[in-house]
DRENTITOR-463332 format. One record per residue: residue in three letters; x, y, z negated of N, C-alpha, C, CB in turn. Coordinates in steps of 0.2 Angstrom, whole numbers, padded with zeros to 4 digits, always signed. Glycine has a CB too. Layout:
// DRENTITOR-463332
ALAXYZXYZXYZXYZ
...
***
This chain:
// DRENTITOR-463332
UNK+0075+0469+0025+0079+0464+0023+0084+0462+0028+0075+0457+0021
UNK+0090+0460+0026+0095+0460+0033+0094+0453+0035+0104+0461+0032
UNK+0096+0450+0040+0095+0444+0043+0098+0438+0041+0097+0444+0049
UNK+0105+0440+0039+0108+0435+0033+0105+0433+0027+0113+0439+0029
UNK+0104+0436+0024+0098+0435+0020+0089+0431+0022+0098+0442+0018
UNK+0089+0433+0028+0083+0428+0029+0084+0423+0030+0079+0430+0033
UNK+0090+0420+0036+0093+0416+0037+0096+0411+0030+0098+0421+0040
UNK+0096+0412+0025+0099+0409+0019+0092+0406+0012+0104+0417+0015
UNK+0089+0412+0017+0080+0410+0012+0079+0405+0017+0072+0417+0010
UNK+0077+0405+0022+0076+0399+0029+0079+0392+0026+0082+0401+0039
UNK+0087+0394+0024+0090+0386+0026+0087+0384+0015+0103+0384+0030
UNK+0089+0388+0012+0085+0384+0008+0077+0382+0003+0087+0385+0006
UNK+0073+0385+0009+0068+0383+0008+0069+0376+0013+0062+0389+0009
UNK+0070+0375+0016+0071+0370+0023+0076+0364+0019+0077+0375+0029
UNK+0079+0363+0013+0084+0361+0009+0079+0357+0006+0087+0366+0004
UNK+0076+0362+0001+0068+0358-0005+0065+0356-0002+0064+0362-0010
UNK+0062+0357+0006+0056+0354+0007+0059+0346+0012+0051+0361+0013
UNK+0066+0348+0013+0067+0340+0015+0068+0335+0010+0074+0339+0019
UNK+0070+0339+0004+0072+0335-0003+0066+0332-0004+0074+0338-0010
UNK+0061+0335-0008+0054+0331-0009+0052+0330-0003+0048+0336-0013
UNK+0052+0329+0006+0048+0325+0009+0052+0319+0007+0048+0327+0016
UNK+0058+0318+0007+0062+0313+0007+0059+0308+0001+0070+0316+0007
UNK+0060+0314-0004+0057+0309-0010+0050+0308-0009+0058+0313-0017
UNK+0045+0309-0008+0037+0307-0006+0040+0301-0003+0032+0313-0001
UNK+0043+0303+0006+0040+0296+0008+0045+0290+0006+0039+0295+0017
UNK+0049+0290+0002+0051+0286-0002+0048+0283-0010+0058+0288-0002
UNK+0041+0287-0009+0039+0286-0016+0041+0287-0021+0037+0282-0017
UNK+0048+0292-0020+0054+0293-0027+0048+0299-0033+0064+0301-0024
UNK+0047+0299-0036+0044+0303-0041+0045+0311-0039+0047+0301-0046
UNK+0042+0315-0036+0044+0321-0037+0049+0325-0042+0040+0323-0038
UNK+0046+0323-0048+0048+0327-0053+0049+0322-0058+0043+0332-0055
UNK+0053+0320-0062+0056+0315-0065+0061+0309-0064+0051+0313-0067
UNK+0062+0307-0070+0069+0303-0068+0067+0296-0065+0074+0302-0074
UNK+0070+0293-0059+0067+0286-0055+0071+0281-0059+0068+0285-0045
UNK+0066+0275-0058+0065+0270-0060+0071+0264-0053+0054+0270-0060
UNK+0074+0262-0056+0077+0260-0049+0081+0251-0053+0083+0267-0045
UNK+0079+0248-0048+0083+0241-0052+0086+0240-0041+0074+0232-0058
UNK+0093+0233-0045+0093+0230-0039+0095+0221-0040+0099+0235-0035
UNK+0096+0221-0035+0095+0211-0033+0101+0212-0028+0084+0207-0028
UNK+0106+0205-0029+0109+0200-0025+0104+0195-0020+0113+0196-0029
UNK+0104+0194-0014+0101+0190-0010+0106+0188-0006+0096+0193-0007
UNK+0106+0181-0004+0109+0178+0001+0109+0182+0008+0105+0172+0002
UNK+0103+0182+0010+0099+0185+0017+0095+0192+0016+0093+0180+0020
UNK+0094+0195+0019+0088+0198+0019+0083+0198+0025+0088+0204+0018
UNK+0080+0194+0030+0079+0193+0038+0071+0198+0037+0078+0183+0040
UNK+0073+0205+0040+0068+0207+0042+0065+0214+0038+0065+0202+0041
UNK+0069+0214+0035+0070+0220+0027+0074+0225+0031+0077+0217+0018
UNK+0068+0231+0028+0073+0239+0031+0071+0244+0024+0068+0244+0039
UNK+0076+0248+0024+0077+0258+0018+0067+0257+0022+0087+0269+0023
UNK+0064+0257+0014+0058+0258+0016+0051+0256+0013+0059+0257+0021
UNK+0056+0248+0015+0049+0242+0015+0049+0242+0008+0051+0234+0019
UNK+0041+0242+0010+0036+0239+0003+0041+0235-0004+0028+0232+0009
UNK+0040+0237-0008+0040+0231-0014+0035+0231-0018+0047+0231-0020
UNK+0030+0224-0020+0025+0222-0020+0027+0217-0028+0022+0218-0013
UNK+0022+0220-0032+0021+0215-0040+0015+0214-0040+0024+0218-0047
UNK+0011+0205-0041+0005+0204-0042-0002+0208-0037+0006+0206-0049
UNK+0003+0209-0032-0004+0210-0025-0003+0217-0024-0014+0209-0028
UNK+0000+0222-0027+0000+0229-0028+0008+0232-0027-0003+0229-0035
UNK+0008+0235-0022+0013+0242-0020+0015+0245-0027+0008+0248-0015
UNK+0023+0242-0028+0023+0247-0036+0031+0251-0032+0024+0241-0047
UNK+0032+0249-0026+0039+0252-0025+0042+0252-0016+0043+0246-0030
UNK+0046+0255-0016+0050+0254-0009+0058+0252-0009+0050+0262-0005
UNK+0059+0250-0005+0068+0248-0005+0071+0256-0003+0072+0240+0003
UNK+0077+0255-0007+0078+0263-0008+0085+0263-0002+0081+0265-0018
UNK+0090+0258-0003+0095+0256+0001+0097+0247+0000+0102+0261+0000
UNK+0103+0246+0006+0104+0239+0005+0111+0239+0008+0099+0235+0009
UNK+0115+0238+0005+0123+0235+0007+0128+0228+0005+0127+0241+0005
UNK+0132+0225+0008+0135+0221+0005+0138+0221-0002+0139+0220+0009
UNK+0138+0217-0005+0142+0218-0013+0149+0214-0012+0136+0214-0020
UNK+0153+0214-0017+0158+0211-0019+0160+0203-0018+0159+0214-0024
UNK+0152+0200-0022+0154+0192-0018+0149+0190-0011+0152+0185-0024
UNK+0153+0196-0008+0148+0195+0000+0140+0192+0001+0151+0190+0003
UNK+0138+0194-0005+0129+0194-0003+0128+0201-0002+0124+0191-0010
UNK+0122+0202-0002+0117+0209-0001+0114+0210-0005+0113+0209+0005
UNK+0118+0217-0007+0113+0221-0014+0109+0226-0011+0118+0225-0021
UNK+0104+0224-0015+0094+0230-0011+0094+0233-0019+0082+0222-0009
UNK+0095+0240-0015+0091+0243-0023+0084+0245-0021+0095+0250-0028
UNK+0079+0247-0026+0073+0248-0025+0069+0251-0029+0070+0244-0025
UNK+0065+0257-0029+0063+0261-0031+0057+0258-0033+0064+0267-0027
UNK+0056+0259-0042+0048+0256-0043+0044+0261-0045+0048+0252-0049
UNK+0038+0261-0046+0033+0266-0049+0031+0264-0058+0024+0264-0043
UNK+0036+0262-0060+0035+0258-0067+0037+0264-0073+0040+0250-0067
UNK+0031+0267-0076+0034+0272-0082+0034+0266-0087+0030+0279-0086
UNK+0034+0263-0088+0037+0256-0094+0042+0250-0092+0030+0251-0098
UNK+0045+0251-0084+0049+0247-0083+0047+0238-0084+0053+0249-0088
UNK+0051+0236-0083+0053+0229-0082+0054+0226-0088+0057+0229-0078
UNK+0050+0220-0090+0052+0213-0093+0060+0210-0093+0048+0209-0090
UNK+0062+0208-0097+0070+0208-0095+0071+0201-0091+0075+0209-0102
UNK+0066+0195-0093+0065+0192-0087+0063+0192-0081+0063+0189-0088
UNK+0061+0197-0077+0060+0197-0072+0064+0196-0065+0056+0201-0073
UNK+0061+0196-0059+0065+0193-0054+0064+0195-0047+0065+0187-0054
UNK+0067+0197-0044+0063+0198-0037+0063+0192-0029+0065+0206-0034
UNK+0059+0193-0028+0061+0185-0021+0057+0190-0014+0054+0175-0023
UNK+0062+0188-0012+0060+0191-0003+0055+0185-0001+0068+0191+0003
UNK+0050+0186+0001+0043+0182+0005+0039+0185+0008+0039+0180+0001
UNK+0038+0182+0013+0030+0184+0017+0025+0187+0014+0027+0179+0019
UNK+0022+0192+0013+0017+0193+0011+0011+0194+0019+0018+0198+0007
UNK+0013+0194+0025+0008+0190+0029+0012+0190+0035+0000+0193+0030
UNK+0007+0189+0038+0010+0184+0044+0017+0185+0048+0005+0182+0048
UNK+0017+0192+0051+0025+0194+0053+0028+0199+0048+0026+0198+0059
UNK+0026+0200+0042+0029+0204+0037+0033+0203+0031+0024+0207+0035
UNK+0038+0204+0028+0043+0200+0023+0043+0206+0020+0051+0196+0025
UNK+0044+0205+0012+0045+0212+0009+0045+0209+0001+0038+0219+0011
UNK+0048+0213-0003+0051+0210-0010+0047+0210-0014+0056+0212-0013
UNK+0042+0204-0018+0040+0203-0023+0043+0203-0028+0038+0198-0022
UNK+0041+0208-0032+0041+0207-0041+0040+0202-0044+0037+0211-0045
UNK+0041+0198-0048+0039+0192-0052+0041+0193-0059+0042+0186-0049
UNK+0033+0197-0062+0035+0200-0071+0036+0196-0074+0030+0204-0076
UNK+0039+0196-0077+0043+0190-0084+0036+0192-0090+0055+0194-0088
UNK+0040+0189-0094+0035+0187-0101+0037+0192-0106+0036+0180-0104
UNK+0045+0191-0107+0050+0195-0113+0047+0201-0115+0056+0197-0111
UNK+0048+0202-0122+0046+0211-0125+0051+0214-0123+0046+0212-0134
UNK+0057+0212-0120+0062+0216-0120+0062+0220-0112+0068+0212-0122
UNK+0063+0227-0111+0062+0230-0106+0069+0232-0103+0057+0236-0107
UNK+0072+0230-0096+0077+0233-0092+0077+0240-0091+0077+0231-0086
UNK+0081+0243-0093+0083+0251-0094+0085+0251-0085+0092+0254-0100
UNK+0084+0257-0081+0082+0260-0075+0092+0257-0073+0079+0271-0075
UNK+0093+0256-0069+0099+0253-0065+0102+0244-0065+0104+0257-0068
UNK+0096+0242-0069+0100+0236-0070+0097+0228-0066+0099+0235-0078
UNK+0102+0225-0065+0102+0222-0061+0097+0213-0063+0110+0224-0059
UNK+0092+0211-0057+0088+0207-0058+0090+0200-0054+0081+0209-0057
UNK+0088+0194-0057+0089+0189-0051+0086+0189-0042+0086+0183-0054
UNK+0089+0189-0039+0088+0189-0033+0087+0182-0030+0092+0194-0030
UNK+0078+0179-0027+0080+0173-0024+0074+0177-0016+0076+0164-0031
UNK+0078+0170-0011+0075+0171-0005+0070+0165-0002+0080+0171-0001
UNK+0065+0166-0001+0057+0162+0000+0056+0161+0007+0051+0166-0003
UNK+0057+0155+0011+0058+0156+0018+0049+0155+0018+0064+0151+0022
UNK+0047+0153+0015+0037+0153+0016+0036+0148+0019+0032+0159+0020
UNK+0028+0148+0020+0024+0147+0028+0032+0148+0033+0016+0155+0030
UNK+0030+0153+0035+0035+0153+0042+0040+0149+0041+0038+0161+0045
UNK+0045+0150+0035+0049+0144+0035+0048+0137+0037+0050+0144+0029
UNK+0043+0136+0033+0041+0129+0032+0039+0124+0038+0035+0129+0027
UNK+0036+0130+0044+0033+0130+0049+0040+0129+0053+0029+0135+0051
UNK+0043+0132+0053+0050+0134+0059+0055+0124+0055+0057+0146+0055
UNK+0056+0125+0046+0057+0117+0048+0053+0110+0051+0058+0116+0042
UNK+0047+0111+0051+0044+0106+0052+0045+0107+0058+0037+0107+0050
UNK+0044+0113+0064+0046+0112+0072+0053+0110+0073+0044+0119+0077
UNK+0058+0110+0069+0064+0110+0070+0065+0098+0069+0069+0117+0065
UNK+0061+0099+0064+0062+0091+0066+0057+0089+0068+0064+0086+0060
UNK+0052+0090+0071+0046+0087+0077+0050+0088+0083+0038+0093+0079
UNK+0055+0092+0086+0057+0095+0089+0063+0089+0091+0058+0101+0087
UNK+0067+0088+0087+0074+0083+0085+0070+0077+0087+0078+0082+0074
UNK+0064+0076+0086+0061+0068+0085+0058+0068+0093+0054+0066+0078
UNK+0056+0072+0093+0054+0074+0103+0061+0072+0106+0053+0086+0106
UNK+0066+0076+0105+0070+0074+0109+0073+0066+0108+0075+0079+0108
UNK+0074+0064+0103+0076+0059+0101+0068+0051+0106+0077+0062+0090
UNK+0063+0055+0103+0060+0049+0108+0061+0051+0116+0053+0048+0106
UNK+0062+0058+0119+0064+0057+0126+0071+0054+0128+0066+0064+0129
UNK+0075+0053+0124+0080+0051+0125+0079+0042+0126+0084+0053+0121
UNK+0078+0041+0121+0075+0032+0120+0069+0032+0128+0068+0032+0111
UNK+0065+0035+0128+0062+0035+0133+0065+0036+0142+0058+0038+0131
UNK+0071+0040+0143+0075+0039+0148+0080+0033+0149+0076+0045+0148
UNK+0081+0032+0142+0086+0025+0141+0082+0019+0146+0087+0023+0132
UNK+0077+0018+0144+0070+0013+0144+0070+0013+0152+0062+0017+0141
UNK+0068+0019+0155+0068+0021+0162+0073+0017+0165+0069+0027+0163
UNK+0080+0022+0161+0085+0018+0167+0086+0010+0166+0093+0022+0167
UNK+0085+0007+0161+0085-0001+0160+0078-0003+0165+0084-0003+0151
UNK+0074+0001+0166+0071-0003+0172+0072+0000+0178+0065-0003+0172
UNK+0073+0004+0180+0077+0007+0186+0083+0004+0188+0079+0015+0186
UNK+0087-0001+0184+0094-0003+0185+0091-0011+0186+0100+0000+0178
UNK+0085-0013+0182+0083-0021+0185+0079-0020+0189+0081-0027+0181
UNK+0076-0016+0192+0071-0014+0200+0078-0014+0205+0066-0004+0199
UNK+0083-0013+0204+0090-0011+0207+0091-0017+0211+0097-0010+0202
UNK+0093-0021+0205+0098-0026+0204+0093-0033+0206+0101-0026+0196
UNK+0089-0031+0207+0083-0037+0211+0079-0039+0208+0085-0044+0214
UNK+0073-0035+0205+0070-0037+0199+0063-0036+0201+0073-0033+0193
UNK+0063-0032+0210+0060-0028+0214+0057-0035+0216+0063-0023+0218
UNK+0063-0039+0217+0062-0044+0224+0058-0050+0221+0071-0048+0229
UNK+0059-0049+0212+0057-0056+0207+0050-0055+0206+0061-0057+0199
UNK+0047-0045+0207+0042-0046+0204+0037-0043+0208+0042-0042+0197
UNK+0039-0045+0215+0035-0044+0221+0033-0051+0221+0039-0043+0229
UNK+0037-0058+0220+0038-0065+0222+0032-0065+0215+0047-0070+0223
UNK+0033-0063+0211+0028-0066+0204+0021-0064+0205+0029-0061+0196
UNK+0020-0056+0208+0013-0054+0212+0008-0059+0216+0014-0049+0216
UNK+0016-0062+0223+0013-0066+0227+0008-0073+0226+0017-0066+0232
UNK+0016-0074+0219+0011-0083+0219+0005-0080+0211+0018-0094+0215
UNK+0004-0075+0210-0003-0071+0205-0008-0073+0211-0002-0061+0203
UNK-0007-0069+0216-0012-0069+0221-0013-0075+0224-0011-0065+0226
UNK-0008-0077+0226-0011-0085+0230-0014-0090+0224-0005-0090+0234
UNK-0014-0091+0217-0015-0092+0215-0025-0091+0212-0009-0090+0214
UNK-0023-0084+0211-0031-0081+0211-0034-0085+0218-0030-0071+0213
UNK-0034-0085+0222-0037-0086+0229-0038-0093+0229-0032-0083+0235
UNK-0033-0098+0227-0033-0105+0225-0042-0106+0221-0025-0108+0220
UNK-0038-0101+0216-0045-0103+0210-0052-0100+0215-0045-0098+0198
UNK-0052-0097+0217-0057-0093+0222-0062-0097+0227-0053-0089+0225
UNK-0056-0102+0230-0057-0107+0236-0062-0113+0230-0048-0110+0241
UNK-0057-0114+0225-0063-0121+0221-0068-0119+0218-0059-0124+0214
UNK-0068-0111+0216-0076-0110+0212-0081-0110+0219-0077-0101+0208
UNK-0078-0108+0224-0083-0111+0231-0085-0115+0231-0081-0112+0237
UNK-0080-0121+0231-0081-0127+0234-0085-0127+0229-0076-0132+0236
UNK-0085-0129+0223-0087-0132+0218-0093-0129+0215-0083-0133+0215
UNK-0094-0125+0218-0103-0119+0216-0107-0125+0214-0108-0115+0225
UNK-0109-0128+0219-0116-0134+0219-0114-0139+0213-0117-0140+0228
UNK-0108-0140+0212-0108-0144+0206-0108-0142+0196-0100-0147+0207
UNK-0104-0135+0199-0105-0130+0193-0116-0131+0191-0102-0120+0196
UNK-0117-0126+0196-0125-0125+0196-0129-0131+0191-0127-0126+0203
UNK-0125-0137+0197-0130-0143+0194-0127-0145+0186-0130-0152+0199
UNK-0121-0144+0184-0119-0146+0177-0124-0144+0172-0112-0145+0176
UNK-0124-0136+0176-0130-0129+0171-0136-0135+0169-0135-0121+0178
UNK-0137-0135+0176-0145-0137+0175-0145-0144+0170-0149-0138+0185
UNK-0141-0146+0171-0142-0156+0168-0140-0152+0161-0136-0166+0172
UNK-0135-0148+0157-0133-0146+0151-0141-0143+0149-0126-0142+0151
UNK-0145-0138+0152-0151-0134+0150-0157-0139+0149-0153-0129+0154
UNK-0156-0145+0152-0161-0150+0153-0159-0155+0145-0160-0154+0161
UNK-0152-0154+0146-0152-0159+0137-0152-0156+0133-0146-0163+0133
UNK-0150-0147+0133-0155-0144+0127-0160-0145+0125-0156-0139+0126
UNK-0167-0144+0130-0173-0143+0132-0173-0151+0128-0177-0141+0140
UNK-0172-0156+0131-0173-0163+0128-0172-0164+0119-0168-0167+0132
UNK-0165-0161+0115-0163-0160+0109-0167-0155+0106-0158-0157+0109
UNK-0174-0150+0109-0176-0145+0106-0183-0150+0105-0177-0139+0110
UNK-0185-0153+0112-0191-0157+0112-0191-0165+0105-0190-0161+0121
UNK-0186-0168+0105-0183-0170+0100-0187-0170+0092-0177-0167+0100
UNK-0181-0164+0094-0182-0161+0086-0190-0161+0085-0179-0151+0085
UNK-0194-0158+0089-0199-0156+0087-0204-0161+0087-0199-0151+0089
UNK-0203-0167+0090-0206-0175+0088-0204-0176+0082-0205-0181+0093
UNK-0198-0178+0081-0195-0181+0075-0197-0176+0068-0186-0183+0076
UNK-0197-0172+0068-0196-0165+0062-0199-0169+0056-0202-0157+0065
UNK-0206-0172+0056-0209-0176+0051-0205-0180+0048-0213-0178+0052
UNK-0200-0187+0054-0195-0191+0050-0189-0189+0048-0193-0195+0053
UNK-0189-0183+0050-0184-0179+0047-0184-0177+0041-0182-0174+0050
UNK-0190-0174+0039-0193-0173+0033-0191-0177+0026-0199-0173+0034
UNK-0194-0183+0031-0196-0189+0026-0190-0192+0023-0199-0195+0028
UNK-0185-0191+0030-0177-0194+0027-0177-0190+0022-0170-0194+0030
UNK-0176-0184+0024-0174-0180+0016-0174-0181+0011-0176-0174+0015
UNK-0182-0181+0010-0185-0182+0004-0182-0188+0002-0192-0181+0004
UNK-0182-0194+0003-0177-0199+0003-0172-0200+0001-0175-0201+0007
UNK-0169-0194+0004-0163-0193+0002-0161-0190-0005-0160-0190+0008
UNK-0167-0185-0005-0164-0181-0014-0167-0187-0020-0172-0170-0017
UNK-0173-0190-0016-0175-0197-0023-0168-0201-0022-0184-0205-0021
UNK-0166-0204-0018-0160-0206-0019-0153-0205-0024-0159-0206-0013
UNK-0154-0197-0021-0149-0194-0024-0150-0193-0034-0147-0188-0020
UNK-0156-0193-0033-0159-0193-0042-0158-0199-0045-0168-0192-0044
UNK-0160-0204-0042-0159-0210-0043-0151-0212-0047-0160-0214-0037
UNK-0146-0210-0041-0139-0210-0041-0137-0205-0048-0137-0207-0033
UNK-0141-0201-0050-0139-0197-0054-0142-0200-0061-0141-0190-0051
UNK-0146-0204-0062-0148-0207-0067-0145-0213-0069-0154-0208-0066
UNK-0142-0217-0064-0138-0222-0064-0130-0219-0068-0136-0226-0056
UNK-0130-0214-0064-0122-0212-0067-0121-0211-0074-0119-0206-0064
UNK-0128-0207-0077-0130-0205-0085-0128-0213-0086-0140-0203-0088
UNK-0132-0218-0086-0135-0225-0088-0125-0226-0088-0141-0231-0080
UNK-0123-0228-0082-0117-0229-0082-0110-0226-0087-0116-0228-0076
UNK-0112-0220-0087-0107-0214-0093-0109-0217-0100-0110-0205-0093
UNK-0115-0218-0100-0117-0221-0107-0115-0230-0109-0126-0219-0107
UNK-0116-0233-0105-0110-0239-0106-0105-0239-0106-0109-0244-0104
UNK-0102-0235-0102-0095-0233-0103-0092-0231-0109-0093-0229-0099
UNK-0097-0227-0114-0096-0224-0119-0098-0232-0125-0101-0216-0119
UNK-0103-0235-0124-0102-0240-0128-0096-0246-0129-0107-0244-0127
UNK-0093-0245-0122-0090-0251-0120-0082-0250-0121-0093-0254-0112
UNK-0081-0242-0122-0075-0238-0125-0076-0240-0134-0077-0228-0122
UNK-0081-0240-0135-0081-0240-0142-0080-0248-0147-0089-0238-0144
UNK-0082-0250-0141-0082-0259-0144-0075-0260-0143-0088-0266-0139
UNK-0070-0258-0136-0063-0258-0136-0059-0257-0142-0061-0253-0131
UNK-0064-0251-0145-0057-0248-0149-0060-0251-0157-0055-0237-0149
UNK-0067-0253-0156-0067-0256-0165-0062-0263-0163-0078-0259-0168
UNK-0062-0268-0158-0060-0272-0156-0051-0271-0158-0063-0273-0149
UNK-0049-0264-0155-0041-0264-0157-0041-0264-0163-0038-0258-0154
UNK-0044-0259-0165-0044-0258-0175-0046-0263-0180-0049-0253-0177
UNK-0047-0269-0177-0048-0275-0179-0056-0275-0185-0041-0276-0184
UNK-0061-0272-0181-0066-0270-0184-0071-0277-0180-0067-0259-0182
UNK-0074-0278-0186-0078-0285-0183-0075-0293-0183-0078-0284-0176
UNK-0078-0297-0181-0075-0305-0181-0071-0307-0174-0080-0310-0182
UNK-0073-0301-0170-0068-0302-0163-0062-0300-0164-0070-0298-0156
UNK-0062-0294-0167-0057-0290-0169-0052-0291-0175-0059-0284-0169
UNK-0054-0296-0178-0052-0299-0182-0048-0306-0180-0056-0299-0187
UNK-0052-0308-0175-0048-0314-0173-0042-0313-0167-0054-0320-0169
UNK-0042-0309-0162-0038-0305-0161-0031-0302-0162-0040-0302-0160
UNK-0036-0300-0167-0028-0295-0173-0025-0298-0178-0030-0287-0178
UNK-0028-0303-0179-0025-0308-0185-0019-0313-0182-0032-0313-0190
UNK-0012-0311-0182-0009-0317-0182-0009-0324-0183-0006-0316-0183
UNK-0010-0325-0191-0012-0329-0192-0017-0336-0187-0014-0324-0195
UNK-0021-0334-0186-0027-0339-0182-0022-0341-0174-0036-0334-0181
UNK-0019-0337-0172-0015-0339-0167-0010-0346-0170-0010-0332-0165
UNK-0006-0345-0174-0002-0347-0180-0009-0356-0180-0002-0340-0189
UNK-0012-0355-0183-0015-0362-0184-0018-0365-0179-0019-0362-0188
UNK-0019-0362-0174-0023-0364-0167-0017-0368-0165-0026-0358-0163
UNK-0012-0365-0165-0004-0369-0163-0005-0374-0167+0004-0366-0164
UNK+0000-0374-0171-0002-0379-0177-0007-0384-0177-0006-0374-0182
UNK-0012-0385-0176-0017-0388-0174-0018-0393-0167-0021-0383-0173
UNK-0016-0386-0163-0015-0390-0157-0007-0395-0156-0016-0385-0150
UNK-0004-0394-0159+0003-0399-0161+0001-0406-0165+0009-0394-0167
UNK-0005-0402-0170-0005-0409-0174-0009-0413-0169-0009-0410-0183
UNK-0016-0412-0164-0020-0417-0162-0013-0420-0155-0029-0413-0158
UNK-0009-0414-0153-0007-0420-0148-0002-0423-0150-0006-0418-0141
UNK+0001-0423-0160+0006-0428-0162+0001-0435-0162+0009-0425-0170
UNK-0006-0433-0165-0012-0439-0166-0012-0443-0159-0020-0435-0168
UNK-0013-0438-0156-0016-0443-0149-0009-0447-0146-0020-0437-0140
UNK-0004-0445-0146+0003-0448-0145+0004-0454-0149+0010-0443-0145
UNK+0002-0453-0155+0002-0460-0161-0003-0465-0160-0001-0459-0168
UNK-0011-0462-0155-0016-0467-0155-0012-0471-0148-0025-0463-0154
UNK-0010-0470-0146-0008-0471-0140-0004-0477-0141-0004-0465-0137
UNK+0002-0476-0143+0007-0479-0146+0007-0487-0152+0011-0473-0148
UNK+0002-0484-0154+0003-0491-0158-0007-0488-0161+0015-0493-0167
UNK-0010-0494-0156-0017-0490-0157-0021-0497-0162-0022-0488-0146
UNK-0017-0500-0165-0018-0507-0169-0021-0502-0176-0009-0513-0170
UNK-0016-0498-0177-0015-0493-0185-0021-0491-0186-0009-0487-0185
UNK-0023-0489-0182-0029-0485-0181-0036-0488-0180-0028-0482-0176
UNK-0037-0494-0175-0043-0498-0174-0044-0503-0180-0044-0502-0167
UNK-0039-0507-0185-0039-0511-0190-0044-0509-0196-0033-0512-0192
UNK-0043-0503-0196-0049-0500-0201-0055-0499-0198-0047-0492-0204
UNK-0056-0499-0195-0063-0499-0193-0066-0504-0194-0064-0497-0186
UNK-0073-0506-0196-0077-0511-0196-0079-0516-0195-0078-0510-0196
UNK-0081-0514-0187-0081-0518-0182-0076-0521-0181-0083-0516-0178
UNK-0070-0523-0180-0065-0527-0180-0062-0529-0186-0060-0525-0177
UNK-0064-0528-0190-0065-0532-0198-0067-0538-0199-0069-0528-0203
UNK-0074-0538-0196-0078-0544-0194-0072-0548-0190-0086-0541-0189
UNK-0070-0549-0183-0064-0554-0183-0060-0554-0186-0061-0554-0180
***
């Protein structure tokens, strides 16, 4: 065999064996036609020709390539292991699947209807945990700073009246604190033997108030009990009292209603009417006996006889 010829069998066996390595560690199918969809994404942070694509916990694919598209997002296409394909709702989202690792999740739709091999799915971006973490330090962080700042402000508002003689006001406030202190210091001195003895005469009128109590305890008793008959007493009068109140409510209103001979003399105009009446005629009488009192005594008997 001439060299040429071996040389020609070399580069293409060398041809097929890069073709199918290529296709293995891309997980392309040896032999049959690939399964391939792609997604628009904002971002991809962290995505390489390679990486894992994951549906429902499980490796069904690799990213095949990735380049800018026409409205300046990033189109990923991605080789799937799927002989029935895709739900036509389905979608894919870039997410963490652990802790420094990002790689594209499948998310299978529901639909009967299956995407034919090239066609294109929603693409969304999942910033996770680590997102969620990196926002949260980014405003801990804004708030850190923001209370250093407040807190250097604070500083220099007292660094600027420590300045400006605030040193010299709150030395002079210390000194009369202390002489002060030292005043009350000098009187609890002096005044020890008086304090003591106040102790002693106040523990001596307890002792006397305890001693007390405990002679009197029996007339203490006795008041009590004095005091609850009393109060029964008080409580029996009030019945007694509630209950003439209730008679003497009743007699009021037969009395208004003109019920009875009180209430009839009361409510009858009448008898007002003749009681006037009456009292006009006796004092027309007594003004007549008065006046010519002859009219009157001549009928009488006794002066008949003269």
């Amino acid at each position: 065999m001439r060299n040429e010829v071996k040389v020609a069998i070399t580069i293409f066996i060398a041809i097929i064996v890069a073709v199918f390595g290529y296709r293995f560690m891309s997980e392309t199918p040896l032999f049959g036609q690939t399964y391939q969809v792609y997604a628009d994404f904002d971002r991809v942070d962290g995505l390489l020709s390679g990486t894992p694509v994951y549906m429902q916990g499980i490796k069904v694919g690799t990213i095949a390539s990735m380049g800018f598209a026409d409205n300046d997002s990033i189109r990923v296409y991605v080789n799937l292991n799927l002989p029935n394909g895709l739900p036509a709702d389905s979608r894919a989202v870039i997410r963490s699947v652990q802790i420094l690792e990002t790689a594209i999740v499948i998310e299978r739709g529901t639909s009967p209807e299956r995407l034919p091999s090239g066609s294109k799915i929603p693409g969304f971006y999942d910033e996770g945990i680590l997102g969620a973490v990196t926002s949260l330090g980014e405003e801990i962080g804004g708030n850190v700073n923001e209370s250093l700042d407040k807190l250097n402000s604070v500083f220099s508002q007292v660094d600027g009246i420590l300045v400006d003689g605030g040193r010299d006001d709150i030395q002079q406030t210390l000194s009369g604190l202390n002489l002060t202190i030292n005043q009350i210091e000098r009187t609890l001195a002096a005044r020890s033997g008086e304090i003591e003895e106040a102790i002693v005469h106040l523990r001596n009128t307890l002792a006397n108030a305890e001693n007390l109590t405990a002679d009197e305890d029996e007339s203490i008793r006795n008041m009590i009990r004095n005091l609850e008959s009393a109060s029964a007493r008080l409580d029996t009068l009030t019945g007694s009292m509630d209950e003439m109140t209730g008679d003497l409510t009743e007699v009021i209103r037969k009395i208004n209603e003109g019920e009875g001979s009180l209430g009839l003399m009361i409510n009858d105009p009448s008898l007002y009417q003749n009681l006037d009446s009456l009292s006009y005629n006796l004092n027309k009488l007594i003004e007549d006996v008065n006046e010519n009192p002859r009219d009157f005594l001549k009928h009488l008997r006794l002066f008949s006889v003269f």
